[in-house]
N, CA, C and O atoms as a Maestro MAE file, in Angstrom:
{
 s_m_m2io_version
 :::
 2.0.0
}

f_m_ct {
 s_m_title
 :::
 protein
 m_atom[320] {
  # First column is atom index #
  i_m_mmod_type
  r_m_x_coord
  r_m_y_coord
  r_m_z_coord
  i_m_residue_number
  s_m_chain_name
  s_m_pdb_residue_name
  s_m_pdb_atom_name
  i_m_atomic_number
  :::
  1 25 -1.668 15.777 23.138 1 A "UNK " " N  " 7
  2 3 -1.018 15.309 21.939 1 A "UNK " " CA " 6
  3 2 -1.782 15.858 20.731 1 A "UNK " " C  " 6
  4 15 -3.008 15.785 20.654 1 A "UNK " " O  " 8
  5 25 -1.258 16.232 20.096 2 A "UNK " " N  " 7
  6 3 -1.721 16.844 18.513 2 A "UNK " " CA " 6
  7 2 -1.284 16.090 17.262 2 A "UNK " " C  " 6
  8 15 -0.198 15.900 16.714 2 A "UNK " " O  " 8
  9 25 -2.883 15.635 16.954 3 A "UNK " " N  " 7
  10 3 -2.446 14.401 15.600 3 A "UNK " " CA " 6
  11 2 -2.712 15.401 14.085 3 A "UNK " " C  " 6
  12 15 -3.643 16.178 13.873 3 A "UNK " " O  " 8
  13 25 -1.620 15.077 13.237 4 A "UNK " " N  " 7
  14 3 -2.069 15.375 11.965 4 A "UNK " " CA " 6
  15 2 -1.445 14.826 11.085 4 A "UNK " " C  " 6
  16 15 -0.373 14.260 11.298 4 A "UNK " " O  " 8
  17 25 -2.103 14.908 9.745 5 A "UNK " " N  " 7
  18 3 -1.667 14.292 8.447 5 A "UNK " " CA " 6
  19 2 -0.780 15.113 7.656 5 A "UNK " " C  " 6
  20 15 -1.122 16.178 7.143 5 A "UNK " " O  " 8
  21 25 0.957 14.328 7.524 6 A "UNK " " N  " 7
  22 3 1.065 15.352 6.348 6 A "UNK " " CA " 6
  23 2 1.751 14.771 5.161 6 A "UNK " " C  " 6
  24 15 2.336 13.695 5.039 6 A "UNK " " O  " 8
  25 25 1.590 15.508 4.518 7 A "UNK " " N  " 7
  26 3 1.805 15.305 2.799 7 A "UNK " " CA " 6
  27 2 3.210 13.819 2.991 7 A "UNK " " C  " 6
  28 15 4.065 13.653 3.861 7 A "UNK " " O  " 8
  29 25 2.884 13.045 1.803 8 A "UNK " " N  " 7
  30 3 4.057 12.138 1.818 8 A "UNK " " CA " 6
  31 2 4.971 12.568 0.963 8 A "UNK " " C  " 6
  32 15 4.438 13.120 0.001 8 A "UNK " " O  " 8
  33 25 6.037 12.545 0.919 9 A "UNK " " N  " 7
  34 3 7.284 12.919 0.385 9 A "UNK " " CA " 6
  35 2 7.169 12.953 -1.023 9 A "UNK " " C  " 6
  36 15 7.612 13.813 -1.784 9 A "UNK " " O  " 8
  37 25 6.307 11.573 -1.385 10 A "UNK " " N  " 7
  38 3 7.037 10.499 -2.835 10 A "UNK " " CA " 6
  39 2 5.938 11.199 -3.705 10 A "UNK " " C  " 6
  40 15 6.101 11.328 -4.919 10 A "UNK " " O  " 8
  41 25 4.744 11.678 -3.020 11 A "UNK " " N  " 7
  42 3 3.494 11.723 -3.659 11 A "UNK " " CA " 6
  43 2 2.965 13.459 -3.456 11 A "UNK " " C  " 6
  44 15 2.636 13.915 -2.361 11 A "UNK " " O  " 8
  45 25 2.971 14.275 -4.771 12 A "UNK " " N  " 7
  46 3 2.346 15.673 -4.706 12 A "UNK " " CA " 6
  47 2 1.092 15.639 -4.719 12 A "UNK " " C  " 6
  48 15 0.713 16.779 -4.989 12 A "UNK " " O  " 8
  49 25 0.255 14.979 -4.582 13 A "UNK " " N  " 7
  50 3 -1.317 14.759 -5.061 13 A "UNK " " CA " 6
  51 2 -1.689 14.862 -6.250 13 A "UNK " " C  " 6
  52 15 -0.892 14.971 -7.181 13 A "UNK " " O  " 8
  53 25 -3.562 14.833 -6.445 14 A "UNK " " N  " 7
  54 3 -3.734 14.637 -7.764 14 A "UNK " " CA " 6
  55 2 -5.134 15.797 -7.200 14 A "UNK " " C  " 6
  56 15 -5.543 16.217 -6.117 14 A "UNK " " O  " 8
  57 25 -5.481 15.951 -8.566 15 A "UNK " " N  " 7
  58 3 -7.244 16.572 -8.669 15 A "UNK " " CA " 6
  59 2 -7.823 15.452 -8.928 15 A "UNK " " C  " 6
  60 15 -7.429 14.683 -9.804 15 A "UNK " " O  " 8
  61 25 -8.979 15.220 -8.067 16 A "UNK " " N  " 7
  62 3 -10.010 14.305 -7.969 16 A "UNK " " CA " 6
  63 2 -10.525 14.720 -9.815 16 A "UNK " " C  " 6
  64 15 -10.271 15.495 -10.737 16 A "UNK " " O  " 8
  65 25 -11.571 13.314 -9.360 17 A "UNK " " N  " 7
  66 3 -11.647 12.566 -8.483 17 A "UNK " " CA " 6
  67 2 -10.995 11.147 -8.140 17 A "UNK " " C  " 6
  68 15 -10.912 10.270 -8.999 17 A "UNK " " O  " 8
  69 25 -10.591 10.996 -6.984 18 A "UNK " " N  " 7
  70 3 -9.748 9.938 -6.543 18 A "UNK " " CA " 6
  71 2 -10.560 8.546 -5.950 18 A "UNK " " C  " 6
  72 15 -11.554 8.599 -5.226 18 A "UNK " " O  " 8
  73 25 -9.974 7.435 -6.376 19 A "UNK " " N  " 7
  74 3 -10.252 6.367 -5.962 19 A "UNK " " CA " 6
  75 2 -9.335 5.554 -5.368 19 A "UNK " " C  " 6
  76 15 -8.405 5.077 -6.019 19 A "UNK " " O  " 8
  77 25 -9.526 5.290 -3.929 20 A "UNK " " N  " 7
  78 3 -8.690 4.705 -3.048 20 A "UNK " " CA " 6
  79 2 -9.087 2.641 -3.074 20 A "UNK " " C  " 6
  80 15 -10.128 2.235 -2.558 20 A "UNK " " O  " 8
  81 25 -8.370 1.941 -3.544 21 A "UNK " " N  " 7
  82 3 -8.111 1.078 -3.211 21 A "UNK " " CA " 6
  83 2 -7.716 0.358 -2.568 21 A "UNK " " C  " 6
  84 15 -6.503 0.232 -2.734 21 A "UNK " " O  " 8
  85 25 -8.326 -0.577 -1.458 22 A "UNK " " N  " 7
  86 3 -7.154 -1.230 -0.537 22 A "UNK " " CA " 6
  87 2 -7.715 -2.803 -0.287 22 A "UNK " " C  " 6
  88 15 -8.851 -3.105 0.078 22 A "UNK " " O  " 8
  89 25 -6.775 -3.572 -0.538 23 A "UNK " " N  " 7
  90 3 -6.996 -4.652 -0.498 23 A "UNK " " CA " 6
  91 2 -6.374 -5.187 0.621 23 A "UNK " " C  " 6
  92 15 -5.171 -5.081 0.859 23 A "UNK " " O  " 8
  93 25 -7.446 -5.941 1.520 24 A "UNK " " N  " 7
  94 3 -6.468 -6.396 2.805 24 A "UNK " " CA " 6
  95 2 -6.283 -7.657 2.806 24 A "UNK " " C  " 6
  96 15 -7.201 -8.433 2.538 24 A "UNK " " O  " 8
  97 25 -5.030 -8.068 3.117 25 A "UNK " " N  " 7
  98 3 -3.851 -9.048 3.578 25 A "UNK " " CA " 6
  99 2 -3.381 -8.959 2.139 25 A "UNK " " C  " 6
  100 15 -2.581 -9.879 1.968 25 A "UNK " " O  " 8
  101 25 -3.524 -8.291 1.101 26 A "UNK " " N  " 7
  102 3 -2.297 -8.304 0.329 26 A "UNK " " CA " 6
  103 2 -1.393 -7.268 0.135 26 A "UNK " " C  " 6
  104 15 -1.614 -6.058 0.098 26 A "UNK " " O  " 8
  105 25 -0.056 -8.050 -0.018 27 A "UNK " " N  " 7
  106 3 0.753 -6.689 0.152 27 A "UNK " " CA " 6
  107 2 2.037 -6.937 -1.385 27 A "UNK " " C  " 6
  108 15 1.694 -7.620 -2.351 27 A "UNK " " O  " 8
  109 25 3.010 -6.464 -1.339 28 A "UNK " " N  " 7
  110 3 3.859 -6.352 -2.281 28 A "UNK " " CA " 6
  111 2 4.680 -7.385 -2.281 28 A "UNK " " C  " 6
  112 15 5.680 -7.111 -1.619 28 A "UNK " " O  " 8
  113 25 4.708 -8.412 -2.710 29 A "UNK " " N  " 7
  114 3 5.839 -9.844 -2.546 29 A "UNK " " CA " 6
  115 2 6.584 -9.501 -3.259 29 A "UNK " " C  " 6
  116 15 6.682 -8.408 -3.817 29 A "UNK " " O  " 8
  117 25 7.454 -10.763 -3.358 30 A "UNK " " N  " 7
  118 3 8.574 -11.033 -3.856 30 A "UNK " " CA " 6
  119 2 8.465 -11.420 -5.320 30 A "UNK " " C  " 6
  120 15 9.453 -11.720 -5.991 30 A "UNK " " O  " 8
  121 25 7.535 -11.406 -5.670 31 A "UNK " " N  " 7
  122 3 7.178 -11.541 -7.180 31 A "UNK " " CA " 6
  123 2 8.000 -13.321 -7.301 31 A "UNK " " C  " 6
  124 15 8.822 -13.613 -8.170 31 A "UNK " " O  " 8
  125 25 7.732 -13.841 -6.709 32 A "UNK " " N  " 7
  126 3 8.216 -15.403 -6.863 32 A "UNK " " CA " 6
  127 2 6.938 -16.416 -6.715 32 A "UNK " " C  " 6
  128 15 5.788 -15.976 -6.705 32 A "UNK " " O  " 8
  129 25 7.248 -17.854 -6.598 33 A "UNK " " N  " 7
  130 3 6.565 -18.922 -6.776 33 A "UNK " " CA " 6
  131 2 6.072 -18.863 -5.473 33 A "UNK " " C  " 6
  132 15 5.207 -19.725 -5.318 33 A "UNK " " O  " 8
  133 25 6.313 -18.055 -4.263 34 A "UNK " " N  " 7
  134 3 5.303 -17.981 -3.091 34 A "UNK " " CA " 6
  135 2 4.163 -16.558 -2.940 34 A "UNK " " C  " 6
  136 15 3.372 -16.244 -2.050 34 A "UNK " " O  " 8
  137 25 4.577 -15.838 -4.438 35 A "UNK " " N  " 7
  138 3 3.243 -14.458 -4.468 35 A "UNK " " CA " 6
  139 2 2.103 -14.978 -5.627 35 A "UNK " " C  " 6
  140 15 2.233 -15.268 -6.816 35 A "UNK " " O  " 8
  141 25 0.838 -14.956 -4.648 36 A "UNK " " N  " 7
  142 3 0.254 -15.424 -5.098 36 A "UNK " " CA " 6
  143 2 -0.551 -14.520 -6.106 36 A "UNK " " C  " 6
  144 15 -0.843 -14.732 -7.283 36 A "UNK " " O  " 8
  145 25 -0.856 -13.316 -5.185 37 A "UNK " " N  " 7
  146 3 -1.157 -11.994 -6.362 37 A "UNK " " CA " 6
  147 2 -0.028 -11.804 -7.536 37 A "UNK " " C  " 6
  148 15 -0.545 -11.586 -8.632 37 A "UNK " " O  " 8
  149 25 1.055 -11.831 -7.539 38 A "UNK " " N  " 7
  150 3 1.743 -11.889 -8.761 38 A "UNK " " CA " 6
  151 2 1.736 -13.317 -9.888 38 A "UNK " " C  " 6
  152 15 2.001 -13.334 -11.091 38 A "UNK " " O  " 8
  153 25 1.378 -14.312 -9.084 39 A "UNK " " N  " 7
  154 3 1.189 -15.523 -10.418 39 A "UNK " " CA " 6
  155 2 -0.104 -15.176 -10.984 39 A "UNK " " C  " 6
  156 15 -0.324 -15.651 -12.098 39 A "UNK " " O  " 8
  157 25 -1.036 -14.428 -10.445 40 A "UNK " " N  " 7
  158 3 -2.544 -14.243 -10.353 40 A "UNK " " CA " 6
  159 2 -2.488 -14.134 -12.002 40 A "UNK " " C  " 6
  160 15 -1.365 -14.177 -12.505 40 A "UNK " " O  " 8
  161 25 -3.487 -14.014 -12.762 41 A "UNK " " N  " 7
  162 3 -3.795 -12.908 -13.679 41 A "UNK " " CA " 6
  163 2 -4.804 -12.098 -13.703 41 A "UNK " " C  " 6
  164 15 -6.025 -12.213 -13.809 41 A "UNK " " O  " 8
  165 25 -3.634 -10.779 -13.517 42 A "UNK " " N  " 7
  166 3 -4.232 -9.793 -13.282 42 A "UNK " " CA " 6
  167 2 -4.436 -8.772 -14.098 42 A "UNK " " C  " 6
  168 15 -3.815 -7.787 -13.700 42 A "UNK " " O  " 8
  169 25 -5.079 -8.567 -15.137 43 A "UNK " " N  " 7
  170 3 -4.534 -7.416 -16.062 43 A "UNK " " CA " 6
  171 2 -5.108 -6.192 -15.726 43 A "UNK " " C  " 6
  172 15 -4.294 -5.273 -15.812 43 A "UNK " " O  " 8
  173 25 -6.101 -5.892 -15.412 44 A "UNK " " N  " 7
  174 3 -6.633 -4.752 -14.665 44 A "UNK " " CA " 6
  175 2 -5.848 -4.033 -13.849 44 A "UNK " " C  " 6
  176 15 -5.740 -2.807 -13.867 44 A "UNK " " O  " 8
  177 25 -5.025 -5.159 -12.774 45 A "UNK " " N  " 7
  178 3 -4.083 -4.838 -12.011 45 A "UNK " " CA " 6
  179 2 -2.832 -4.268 -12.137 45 A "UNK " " C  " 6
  180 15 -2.266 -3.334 -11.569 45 A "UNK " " O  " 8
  181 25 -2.437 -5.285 -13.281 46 A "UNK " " N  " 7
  182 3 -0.990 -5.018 -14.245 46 A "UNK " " CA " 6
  183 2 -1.089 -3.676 -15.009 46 A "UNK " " C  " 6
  184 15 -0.032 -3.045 -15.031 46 A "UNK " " O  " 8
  185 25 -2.111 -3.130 -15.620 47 A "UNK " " N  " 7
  186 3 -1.923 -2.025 -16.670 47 A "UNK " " CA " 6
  187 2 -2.367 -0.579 -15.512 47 A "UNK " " C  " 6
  188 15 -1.973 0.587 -15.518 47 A "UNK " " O  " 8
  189 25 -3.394 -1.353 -14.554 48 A "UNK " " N  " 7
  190 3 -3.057 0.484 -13.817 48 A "UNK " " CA " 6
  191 2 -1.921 0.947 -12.873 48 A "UNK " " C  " 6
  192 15 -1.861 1.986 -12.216 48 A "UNK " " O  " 8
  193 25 -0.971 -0.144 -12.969 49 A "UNK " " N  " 7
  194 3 0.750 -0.145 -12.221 49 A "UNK " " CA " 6
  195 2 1.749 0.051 -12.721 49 A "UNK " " C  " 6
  196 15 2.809 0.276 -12.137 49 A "UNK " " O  " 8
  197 25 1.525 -0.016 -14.165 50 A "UNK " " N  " 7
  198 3 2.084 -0.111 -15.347 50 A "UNK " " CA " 6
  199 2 1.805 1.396 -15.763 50 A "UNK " " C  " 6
  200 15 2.810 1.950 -16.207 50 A "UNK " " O  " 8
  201 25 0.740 2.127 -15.721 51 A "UNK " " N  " 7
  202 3 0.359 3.325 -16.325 51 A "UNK " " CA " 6
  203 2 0.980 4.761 -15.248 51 A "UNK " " C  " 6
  204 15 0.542 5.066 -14.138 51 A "UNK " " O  " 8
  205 25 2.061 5.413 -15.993 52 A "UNK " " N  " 7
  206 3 2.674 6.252 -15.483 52 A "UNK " " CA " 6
  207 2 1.397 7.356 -15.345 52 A "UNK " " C  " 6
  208 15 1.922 8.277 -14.720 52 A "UNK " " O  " 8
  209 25 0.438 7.619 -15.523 53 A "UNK " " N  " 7
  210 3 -0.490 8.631 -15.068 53 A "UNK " " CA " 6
  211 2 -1.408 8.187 -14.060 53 A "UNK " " C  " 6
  212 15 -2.217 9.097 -13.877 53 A "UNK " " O  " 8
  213 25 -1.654 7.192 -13.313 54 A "UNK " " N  " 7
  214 3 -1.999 6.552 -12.145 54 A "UNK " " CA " 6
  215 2 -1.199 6.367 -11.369 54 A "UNK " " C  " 6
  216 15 -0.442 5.397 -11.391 54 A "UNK " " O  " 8
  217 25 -1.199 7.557 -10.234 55 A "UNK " " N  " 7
  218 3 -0.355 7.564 -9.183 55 A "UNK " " CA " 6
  219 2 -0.546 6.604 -7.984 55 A "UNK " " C  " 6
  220 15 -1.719 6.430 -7.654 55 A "UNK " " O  " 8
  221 25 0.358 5.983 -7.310 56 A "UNK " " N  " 7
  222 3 0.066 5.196 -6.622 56 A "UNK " " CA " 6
  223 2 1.413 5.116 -5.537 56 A "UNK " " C  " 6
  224 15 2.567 5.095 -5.964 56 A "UNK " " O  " 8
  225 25 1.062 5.075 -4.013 57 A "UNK " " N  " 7
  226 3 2.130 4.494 -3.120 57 A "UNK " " CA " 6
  227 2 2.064 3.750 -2.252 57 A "UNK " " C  " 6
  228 15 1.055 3.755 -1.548 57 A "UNK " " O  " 8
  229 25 3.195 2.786 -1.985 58 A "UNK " " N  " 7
  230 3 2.580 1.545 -1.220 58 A "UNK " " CA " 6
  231 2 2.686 2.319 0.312 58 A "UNK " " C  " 6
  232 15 3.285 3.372 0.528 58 A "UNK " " O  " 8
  233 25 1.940 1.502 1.295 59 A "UNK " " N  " 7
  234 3 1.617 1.915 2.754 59 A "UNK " " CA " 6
  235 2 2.296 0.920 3.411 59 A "UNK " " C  " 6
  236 15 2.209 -0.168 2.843 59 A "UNK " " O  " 8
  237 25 3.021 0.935 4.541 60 A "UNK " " N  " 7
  238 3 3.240 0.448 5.454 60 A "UNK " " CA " 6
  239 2 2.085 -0.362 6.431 60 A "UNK " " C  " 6
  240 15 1.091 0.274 6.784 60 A "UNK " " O  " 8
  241 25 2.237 -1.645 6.811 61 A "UNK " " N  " 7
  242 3 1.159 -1.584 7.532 61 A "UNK " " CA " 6
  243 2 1.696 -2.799 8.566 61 A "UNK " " C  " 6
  244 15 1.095 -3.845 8.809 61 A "UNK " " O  " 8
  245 25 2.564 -2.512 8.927 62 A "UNK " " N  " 7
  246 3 3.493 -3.252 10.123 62 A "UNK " " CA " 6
  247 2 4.114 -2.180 10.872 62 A "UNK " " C  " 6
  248 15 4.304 -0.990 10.619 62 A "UNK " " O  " 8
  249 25 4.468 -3.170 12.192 63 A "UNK " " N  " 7
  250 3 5.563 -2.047 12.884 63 A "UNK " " CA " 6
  251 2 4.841 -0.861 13.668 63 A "UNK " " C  " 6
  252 15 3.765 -0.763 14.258 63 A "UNK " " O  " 8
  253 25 5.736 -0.144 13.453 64 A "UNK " " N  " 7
  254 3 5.919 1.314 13.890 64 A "UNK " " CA " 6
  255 2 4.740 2.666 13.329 64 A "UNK " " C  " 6
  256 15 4.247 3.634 13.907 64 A "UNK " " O  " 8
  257 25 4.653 2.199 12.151 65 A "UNK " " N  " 7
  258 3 3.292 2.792 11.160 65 A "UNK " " CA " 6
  259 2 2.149 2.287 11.550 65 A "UNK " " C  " 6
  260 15 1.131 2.667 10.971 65 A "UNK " " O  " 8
  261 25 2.041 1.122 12.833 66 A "UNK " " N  " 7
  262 3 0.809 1.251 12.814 66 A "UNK " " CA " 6
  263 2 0.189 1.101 14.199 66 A "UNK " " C  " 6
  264 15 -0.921 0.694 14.541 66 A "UNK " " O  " 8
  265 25 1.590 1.702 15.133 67 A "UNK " " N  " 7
  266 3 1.359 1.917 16.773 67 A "UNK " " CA " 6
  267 2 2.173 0.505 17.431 67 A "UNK " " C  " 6
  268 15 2.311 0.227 18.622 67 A "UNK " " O  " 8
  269 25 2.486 -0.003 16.640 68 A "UNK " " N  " 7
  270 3 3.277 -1.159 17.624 68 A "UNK " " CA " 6
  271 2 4.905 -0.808 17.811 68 A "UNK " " C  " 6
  272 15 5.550 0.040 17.195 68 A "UNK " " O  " 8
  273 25 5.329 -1.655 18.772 69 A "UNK " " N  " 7
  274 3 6.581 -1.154 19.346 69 A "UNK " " CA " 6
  275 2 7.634 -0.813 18.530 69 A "UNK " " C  " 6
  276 15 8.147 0.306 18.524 69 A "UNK " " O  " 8
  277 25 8.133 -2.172 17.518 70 A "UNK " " N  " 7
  278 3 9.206 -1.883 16.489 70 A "UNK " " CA " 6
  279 2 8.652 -2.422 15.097 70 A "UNK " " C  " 6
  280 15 7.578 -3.008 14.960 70 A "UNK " " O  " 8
  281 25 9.390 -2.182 14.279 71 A "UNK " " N  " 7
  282 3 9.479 -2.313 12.439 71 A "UNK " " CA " 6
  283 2 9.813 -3.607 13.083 71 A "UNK " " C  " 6
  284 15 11.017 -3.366 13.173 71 A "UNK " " O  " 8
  285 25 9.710 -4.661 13.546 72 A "UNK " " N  " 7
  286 3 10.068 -6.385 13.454 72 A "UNK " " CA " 6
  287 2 8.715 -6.972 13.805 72 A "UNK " " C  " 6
  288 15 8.595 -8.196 13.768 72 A "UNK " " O  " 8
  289 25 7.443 -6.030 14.222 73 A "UNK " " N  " 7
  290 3 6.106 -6.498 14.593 73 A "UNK " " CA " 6
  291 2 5.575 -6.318 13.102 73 A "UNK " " C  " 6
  292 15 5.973 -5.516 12.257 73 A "UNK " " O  " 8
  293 25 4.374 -7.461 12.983 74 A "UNK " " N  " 7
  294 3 3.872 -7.698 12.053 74 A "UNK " " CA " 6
  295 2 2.735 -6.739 12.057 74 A "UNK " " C  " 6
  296 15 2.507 -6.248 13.163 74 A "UNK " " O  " 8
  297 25 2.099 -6.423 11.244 75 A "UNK " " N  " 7
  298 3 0.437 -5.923 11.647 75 A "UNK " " CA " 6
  299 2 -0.575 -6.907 11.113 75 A "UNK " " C  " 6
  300 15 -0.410 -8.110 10.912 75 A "UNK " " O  " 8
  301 25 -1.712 -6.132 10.911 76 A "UNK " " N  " 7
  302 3 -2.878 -7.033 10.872 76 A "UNK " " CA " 6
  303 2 -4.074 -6.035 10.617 76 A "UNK " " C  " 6
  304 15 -4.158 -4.816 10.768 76 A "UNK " " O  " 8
  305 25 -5.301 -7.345 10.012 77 A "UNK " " N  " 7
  306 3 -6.400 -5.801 9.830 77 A "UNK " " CA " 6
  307 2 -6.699 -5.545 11.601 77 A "UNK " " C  " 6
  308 15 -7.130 -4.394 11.541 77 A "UNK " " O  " 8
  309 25 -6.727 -5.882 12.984 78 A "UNK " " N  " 7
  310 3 -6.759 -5.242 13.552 78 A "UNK " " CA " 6
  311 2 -5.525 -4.765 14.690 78 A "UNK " " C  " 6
  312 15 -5.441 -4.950 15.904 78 A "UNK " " O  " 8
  313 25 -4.758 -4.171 13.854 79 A "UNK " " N  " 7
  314 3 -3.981 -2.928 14.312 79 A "UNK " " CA " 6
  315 2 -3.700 -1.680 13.488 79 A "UNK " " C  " 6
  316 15 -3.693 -1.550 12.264 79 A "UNK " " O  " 8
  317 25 -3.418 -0.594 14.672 80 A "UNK " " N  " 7
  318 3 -3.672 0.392 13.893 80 A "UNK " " CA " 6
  319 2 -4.976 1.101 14.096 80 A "UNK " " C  " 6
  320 15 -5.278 2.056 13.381 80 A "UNK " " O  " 8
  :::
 }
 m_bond[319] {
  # First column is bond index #
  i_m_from
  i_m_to
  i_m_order
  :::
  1 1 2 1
  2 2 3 1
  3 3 4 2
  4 3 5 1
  5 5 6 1
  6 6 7 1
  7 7 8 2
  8 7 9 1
  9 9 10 1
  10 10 11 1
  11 11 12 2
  12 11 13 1
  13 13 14 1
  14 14 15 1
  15 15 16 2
  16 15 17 1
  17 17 18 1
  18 18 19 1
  19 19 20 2
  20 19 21 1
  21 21 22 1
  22 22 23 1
  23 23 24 2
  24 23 25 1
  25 25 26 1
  26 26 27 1
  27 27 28 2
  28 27 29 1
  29 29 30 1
  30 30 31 1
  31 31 32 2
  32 31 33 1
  33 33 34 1
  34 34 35 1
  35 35 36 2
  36 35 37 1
  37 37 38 1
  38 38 39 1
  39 39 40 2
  40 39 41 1
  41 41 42 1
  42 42 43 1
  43 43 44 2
  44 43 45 1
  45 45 46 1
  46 46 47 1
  47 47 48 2
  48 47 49 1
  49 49 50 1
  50 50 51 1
  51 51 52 2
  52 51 53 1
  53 53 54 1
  54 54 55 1
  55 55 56 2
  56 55 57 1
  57 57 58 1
  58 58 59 1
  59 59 60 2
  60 59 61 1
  61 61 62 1
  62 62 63 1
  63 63 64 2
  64 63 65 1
  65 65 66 1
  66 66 67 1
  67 67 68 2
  68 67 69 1
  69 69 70 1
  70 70 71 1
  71 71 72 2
  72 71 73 1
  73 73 74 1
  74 74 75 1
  75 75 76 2
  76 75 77 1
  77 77 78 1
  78 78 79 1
  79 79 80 2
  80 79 81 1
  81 81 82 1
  82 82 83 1
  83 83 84 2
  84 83 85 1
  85 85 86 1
  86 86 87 1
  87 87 88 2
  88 87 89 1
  89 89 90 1
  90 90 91 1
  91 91 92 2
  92 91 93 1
  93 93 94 1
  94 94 95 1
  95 95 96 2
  96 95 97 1
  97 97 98 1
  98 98 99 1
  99 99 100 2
  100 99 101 1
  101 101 102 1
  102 102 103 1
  103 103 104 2
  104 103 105 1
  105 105 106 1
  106 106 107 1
  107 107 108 2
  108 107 109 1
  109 109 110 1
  110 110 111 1
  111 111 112 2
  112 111 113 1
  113 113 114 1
  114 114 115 1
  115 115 116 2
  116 115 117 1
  117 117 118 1
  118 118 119 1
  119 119 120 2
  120 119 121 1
  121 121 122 1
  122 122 123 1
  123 123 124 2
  124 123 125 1
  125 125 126 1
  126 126 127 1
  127 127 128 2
  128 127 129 1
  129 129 130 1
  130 130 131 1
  131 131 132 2
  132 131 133 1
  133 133 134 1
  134 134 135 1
  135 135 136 2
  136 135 137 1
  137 137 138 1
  138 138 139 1
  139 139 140 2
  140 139 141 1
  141 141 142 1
  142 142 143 1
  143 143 144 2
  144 143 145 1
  145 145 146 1
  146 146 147 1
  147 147 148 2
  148 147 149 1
  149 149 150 1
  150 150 151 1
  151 151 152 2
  152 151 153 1
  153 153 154 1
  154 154 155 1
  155 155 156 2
  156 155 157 1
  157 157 158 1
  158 158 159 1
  159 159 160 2
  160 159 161 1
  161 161 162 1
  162 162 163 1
  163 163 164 2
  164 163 165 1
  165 165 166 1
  166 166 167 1
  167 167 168 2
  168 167 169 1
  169 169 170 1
  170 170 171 1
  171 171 172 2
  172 171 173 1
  173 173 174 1
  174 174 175 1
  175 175 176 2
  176 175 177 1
  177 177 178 1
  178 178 179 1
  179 179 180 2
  180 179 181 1
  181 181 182 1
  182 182 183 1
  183 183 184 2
  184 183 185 1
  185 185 186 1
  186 186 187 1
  187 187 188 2
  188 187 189 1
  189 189 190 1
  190 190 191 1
  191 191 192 2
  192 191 193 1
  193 193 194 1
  194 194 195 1
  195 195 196 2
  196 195 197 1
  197 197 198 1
  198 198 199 1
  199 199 200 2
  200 199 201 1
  201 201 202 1
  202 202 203 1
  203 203 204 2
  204 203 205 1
  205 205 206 1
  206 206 207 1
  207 207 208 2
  208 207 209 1
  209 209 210 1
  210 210 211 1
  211 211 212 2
  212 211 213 1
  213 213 214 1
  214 214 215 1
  215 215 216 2
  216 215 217 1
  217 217 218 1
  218 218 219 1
  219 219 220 2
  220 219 221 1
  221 221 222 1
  222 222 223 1
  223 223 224 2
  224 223 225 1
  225 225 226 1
  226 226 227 1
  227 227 228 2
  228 227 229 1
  229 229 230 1
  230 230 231 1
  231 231 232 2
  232 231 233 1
  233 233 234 1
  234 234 235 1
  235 235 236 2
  236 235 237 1
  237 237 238 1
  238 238 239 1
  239 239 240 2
  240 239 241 1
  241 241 242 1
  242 242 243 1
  243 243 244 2
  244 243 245 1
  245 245 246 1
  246 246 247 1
  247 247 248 2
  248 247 249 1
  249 249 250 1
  250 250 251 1
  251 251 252 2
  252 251 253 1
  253 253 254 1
  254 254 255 1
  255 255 256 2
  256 255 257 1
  257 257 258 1
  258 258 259 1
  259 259 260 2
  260 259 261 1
  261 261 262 1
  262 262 263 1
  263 263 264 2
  264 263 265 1
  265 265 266 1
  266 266 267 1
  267 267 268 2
  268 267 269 1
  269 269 270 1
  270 270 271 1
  271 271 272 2
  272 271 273 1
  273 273 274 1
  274 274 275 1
  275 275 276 2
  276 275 277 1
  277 277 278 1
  278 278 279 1
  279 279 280 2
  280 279 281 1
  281 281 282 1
  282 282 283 1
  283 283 284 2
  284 283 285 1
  285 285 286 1
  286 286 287 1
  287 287 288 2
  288 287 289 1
  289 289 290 1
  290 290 291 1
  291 291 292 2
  292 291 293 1
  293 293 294 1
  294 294 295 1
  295 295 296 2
  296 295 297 1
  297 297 298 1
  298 298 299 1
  299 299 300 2
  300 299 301 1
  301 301 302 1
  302 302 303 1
  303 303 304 2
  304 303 305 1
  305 305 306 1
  306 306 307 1
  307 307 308 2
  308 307 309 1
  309 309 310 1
  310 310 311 1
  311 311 312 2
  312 311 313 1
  313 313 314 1
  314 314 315 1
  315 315 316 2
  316 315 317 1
  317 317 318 1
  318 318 319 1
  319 319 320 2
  :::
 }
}
């Protein structure tokens, strides 16, 4: 089997230097009275999501993206 990485569709890259962020168990809600990162205040958060020259794409991290059987499996920090 031959593994490799390739380019994502949404995203052409950038010139470093790059800083990867990842925060685990949060993910993208519903922006309602059950997201807790969105009632948060966040402004740090808000203005580099907000800033069209900070590229950014969300990751999958359920399912199929992360070796489990179907997109209806949950993931976790250990899968994948």
């Amino acid at each position: 089997m031959t593994l490799s990485l390739e380019k994502h569709p949404d995203f052409g890259g950038v010139e470093g230097p790059v800083v990867v962020v990842v925060m685990d168990g949060v993910g993208i809600g519903k922006h309602d009275e059950s997201d807790a990162v969105w009632l948060a205040r966040t402004p740090h958060l808000d203005a580099l999501e907000a800033d069209p020259s900070v590229p950014s794409i969300p990751l999958a991290a359920h399912g199929r993206a992360v070796g489990l059987p179907s997109d209806d499996d949950m993931g976790n920090s250990e899968v994948g």
